[in-house]
N, CA, C and O atoms as a DFTB+ gen file, in Angstrom:
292 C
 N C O
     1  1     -11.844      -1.278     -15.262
     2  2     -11.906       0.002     -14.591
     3  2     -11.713      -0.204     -13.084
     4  3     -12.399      -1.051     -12.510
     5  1     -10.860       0.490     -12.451
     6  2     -10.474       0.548     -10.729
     7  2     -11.747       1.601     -10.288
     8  3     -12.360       2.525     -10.821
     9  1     -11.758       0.932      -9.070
    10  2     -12.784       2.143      -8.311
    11  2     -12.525       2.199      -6.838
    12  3     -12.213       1.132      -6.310
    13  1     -12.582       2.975      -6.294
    14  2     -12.416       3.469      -4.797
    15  2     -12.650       2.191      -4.131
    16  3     -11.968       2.239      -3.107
    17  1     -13.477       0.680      -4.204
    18  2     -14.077      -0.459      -3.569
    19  2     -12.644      -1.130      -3.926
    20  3     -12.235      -1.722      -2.928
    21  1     -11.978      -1.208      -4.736
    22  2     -11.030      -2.171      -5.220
    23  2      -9.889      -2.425      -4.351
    24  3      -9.056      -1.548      -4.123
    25  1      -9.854      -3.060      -4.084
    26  2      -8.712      -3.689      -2.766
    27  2      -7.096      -3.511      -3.364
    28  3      -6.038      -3.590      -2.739
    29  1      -7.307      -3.277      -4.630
    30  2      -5.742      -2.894      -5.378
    31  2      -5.305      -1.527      -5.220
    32  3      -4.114      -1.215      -5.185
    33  1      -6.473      -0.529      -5.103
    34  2      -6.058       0.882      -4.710
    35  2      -5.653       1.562      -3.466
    36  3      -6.289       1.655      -2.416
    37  1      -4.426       2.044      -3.777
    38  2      -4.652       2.532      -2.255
    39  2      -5.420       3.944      -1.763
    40  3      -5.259       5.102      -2.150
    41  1      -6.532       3.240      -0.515
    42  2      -7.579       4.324      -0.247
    43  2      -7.436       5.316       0.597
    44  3      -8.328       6.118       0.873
    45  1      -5.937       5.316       1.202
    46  2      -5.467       6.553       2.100
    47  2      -5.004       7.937       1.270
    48  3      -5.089       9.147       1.478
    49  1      -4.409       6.982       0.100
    50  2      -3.442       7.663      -1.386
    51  2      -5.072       8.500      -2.079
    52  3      -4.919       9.614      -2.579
    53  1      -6.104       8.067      -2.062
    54  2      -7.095       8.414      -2.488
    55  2      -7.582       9.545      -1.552
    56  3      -7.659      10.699      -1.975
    57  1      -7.884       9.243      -0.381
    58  2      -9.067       9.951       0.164
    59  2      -8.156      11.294       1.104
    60  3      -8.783      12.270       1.515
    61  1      -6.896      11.171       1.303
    62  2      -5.918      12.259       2.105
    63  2      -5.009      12.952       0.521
    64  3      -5.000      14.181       0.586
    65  1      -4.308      12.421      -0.773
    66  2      -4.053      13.206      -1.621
    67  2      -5.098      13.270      -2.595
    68  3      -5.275      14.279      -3.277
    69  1      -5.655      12.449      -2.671
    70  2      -6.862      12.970      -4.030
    71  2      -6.314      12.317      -5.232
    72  3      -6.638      12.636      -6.376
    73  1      -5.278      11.176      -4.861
    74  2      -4.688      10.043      -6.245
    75  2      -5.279       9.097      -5.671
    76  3      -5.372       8.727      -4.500
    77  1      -5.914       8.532      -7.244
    78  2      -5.626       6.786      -7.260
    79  2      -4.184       5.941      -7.873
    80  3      -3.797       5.929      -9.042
    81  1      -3.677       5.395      -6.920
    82  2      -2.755       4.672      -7.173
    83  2      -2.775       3.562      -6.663
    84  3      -3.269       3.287      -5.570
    85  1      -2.037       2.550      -7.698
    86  2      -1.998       1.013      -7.655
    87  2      -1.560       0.628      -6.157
    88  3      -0.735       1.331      -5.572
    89  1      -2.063      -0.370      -5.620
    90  2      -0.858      -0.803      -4.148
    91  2       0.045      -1.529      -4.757
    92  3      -0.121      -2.227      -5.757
    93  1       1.204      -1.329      -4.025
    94  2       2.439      -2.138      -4.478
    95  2       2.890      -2.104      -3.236
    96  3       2.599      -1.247      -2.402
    97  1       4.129      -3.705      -2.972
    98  2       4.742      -3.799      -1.918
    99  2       5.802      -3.072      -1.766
   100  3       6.225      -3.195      -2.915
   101  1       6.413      -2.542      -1.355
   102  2       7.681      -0.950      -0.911
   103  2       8.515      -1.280       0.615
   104  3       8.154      -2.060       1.496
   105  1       9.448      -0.612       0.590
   106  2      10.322      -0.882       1.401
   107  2      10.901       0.901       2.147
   108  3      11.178       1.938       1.545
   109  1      10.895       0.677       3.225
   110  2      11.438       1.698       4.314
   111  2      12.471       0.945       5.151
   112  3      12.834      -0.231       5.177
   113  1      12.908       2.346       6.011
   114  2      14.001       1.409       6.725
   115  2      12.856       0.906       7.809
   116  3      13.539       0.222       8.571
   117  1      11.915       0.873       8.155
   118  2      10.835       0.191       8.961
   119  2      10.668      -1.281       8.373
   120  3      10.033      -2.033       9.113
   121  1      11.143      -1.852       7.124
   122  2      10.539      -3.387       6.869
   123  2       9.968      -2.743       5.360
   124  3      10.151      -1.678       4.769
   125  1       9.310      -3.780       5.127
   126  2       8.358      -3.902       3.677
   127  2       6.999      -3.890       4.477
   128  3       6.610      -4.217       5.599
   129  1       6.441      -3.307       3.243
   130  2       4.792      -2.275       3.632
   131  2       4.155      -2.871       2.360
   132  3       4.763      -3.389       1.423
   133  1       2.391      -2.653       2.536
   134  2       1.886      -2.212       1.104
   135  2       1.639      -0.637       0.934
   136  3       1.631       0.010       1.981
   137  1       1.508      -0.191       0.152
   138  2       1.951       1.466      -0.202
   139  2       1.783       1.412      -1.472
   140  3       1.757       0.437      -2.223
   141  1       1.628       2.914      -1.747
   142  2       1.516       3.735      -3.402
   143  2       2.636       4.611      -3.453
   144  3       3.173       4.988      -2.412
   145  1       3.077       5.007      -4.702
   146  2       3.926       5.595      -4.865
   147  2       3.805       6.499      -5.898
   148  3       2.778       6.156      -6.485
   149  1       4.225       7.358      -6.392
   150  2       3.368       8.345      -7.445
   151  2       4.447       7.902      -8.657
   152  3       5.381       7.108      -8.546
   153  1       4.058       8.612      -9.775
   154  2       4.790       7.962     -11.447
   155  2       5.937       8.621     -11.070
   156  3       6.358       9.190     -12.078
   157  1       6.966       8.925      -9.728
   158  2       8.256       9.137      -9.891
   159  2       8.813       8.457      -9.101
   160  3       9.983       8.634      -8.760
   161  1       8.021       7.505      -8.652
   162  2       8.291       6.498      -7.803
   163  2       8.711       6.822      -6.054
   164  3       9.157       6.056      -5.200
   165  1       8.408       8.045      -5.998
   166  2       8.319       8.282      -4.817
   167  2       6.962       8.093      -3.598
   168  3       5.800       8.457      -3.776
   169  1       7.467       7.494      -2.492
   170  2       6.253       7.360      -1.950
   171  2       4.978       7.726      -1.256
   172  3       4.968       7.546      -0.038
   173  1       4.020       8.157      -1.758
   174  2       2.720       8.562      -1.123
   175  2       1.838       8.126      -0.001
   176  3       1.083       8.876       0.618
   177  1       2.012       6.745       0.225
   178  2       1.133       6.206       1.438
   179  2       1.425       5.061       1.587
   180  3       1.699       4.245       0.707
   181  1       1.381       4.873       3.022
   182  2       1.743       3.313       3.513
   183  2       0.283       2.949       3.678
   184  3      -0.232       4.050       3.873
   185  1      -0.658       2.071       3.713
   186  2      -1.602       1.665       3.363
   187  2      -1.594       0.640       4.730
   188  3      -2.426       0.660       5.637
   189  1      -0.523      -0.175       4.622
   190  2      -1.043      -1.580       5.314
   191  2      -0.856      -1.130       7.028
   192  3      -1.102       0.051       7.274
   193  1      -0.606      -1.661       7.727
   194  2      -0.927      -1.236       9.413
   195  2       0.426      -2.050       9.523
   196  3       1.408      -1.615      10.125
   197  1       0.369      -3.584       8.721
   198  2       1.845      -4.151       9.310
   199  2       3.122      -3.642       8.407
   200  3       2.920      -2.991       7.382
   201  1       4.261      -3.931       8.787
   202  2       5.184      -3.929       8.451
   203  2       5.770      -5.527       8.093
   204  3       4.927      -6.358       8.429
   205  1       6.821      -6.053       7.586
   206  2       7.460      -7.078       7.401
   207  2       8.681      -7.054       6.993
   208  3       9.223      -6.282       6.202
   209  1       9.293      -8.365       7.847
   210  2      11.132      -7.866       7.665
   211  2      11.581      -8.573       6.085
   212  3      12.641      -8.155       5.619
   213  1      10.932      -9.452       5.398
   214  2      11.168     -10.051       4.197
   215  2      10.324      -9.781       2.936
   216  3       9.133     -10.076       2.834
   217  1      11.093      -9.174       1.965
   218  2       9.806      -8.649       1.195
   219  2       8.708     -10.020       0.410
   220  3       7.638      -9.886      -0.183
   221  1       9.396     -11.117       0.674
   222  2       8.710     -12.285       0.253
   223  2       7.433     -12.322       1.048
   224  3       6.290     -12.468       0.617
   225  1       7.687     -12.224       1.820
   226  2       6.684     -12.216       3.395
   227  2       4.980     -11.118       2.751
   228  3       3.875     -11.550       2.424
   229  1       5.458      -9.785       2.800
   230  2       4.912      -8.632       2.131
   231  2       4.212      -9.137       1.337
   232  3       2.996      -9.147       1.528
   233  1       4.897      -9.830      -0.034
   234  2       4.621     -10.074      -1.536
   235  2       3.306     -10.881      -0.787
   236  3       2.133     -10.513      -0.834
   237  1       3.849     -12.098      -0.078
   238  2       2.300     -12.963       0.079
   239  2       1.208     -12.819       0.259
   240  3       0.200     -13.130      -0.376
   241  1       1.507     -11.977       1.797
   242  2       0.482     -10.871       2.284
   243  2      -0.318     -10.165       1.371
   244  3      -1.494     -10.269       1.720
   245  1      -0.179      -9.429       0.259
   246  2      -0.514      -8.756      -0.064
   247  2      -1.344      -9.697      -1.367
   248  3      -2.501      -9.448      -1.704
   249  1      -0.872     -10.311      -1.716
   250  2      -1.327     -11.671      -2.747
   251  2      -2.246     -12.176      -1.955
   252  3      -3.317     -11.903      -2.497
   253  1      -2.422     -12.695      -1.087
   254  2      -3.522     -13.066      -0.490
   255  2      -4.401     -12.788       0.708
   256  3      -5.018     -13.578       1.423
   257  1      -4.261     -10.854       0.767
   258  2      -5.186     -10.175       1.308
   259  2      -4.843     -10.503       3.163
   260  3      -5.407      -9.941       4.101
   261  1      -4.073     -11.265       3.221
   262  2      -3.931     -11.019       4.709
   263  2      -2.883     -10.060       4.931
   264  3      -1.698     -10.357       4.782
   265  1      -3.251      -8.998       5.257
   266  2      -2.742      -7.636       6.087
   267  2      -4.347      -6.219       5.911
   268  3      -5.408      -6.168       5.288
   269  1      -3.680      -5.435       6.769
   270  2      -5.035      -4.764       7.177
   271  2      -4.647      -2.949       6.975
   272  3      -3.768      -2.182       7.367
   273  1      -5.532      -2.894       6.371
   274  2      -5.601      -1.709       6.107
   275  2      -5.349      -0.296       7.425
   276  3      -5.974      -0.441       8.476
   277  1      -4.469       0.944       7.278
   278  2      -4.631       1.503       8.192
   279  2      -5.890       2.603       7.998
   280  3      -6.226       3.227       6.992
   281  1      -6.313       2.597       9.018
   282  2      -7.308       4.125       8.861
   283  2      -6.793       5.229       8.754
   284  3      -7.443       5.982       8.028
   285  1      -5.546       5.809       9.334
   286  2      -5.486       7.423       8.946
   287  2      -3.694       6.962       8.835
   288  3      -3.275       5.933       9.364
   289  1      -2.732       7.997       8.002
   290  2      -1.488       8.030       7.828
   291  2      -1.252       8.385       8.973
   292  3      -0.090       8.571       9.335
């Protein structure tokens, strides 16, 4: 079971639309982000504060918790 504490959800996607959705790494023309995206795959929230120009880069980051959450969209 996911819960609002879980570092996999994104809590902007939660607490500004009122979804829980998975974080996944995503791409803008800004770089690769962590972000949610809703079941049409469109995107709901950028989550992380950094950006990154390689999505390998992202993938790691996000695998091992170094990047930082933003406070407000």
């Amino acid at each position: 079971m996911l819960t609002l504490s879980d570092p996999q959800i994104g809590k902007l996607a939660n607490l500004y639309c009122r979804k829980t959705l998975p974080l996944q790494v995503m791409q803008s023309s800004a770089g690769f982000y962590i972000g949610t995206c809703d079941e049409d795959g469109l995107p709901v929230s950028r989550e992380s504060a950094q950006y990154w120009k390689h999505r390998a880069d992202a993938v790691e980051a996000f695998r091992t918790g170094a990047w930082s959450q933003r406070r407000q969209p």
